[in-house]
N, C-alpha and C positions, 0 to 999 in steps of 0.2 A: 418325511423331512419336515424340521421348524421351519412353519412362514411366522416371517412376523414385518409388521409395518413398522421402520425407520426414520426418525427423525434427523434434521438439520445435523446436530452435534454429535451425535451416534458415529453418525456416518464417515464426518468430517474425521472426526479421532482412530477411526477404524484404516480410514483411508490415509492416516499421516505414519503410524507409528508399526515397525515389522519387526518383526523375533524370527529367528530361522530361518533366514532367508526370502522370508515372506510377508508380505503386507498383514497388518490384522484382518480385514477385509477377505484376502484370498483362504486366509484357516478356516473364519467365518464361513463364507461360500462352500465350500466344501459341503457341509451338513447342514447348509440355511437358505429358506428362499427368503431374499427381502427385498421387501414391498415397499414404492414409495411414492409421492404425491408428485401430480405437473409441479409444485410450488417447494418442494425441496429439491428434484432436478433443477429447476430455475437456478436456485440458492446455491446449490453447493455446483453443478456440474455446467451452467451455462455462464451465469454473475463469478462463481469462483473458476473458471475457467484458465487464469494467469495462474492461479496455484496448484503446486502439486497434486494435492487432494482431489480438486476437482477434474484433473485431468484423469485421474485414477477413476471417476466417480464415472465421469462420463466416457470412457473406455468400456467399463465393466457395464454401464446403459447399454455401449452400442453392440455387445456381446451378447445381451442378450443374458447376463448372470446377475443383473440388479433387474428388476419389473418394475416400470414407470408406468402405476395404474390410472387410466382418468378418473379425473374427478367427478363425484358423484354430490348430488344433494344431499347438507349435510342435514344427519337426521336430529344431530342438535344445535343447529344453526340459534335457533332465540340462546339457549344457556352458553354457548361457544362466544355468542356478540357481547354480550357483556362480561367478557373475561377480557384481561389485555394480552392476548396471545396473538404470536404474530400466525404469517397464514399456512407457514410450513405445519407451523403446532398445531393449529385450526383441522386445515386437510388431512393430515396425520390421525387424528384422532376421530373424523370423520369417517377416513377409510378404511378403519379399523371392522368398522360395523359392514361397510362393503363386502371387505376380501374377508369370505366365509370362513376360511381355515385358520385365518389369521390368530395367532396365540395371543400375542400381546403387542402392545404399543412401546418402543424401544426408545424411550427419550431420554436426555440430560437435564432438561428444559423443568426446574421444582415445579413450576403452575400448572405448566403440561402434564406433568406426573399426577399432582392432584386432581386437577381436573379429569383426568381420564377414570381414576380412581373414583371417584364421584360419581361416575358418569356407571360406573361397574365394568368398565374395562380392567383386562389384566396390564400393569404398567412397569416394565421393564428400563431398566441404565443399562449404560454398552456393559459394565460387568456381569450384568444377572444373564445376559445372552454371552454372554463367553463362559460359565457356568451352567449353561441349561447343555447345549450337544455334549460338552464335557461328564454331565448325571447323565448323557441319554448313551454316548458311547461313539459317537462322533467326530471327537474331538479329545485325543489322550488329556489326561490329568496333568501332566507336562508339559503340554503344547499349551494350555488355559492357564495355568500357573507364569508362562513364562509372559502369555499377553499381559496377564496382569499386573504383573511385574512391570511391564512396558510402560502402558497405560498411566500408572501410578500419578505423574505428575498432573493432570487431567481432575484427578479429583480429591475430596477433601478428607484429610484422616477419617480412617474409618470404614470405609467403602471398599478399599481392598483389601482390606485386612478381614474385614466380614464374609467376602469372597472368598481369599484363602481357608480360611477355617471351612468354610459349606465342601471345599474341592478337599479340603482333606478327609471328610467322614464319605465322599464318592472315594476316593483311595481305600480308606478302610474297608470301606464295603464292597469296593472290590477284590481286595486282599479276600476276606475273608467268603465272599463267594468261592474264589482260585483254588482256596484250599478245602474248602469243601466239596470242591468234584475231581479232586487229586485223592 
């Protein structure tokens, strides 16, 4: 199964917007463990509590299908203080180094992207994890096409459209695995 550690915006967008009947969140879950900091439960599922989102956020907490890891000391607390990143991004990118299986850091957050990048973390957007169970087999090629579809409004030309193209050569490749064992 992908774990991967979730930020603030991720989460929040996964938790507002559903294709088939279903939350992006709940497709996600299916083929995903995700990970997340006391300081994004704070943010999205205790502070965002009046909003939908959060109510979704902090259900799927008390379920036991989102992992609200504590905090640990972070291992780059000096290079983390002098960035202006708030503390969900902070923790987030701390716990990364924690939760051992952890693939990548799933944010929206540019500085938080870069800075994880920097740091040599793998740093993911909610679309490159609605494309990764999607290449692993997870998550149909239709089901991720349609989140992404969803999604859409959330970010800036570009970004799903570069998703689409990645899920269409997983299409191809799996056509043409299909017919090679036919």
């Amino acid at each position: 199964m992908l774990t991967v550690v979730v930020d603030s915006g991720p989460l929040i967008t996964a938790s507002k917007f559903e294709t088939r009947g279903k939350l992006v969140v709940d497709h996600l879950l299916a083929g995903c463990c995700l990970v997340i900091s006391p300081s994004v439960e704070e943010e999205v599922a205790i502070l965002g509590a009046s909003y939908p989102d959060g109510v979704v956020v902090g259900e799927r907490i008390a379920k036991g299908v989102i992992q609200v890891v504590p905090q640990v000391p972070r291992k780059w607390a000096r290079h983390l203080a002098d960035y202006t990143l708030g503390e969900g991004e902070k923790n987030s990118i701390a716990l990364c180094d924690h939760v051992k299986d952890a693939e990548a850091l799933v944010t929206d957050d540019y500085l938080a992207f870069v800075v994880a990048t920097r740091l040599g973390l793998k740093a993911w957007m909610l679309p490159d994890l609605v494309f990764e169970p999607a290449e692993r087999g997870s998550l149909t090629v239709e089901v991720a096409k349609d989140i992404l579809d969803v999604i859409r409004p959330r970010y800036r030309m570009g970004v799903i459209e570069h998703s689409l193209e990645r899920l269409k050569e997983v299409r191809k490749n799996a056509q043409s695995g299909d017919s090679s064992q036919g």
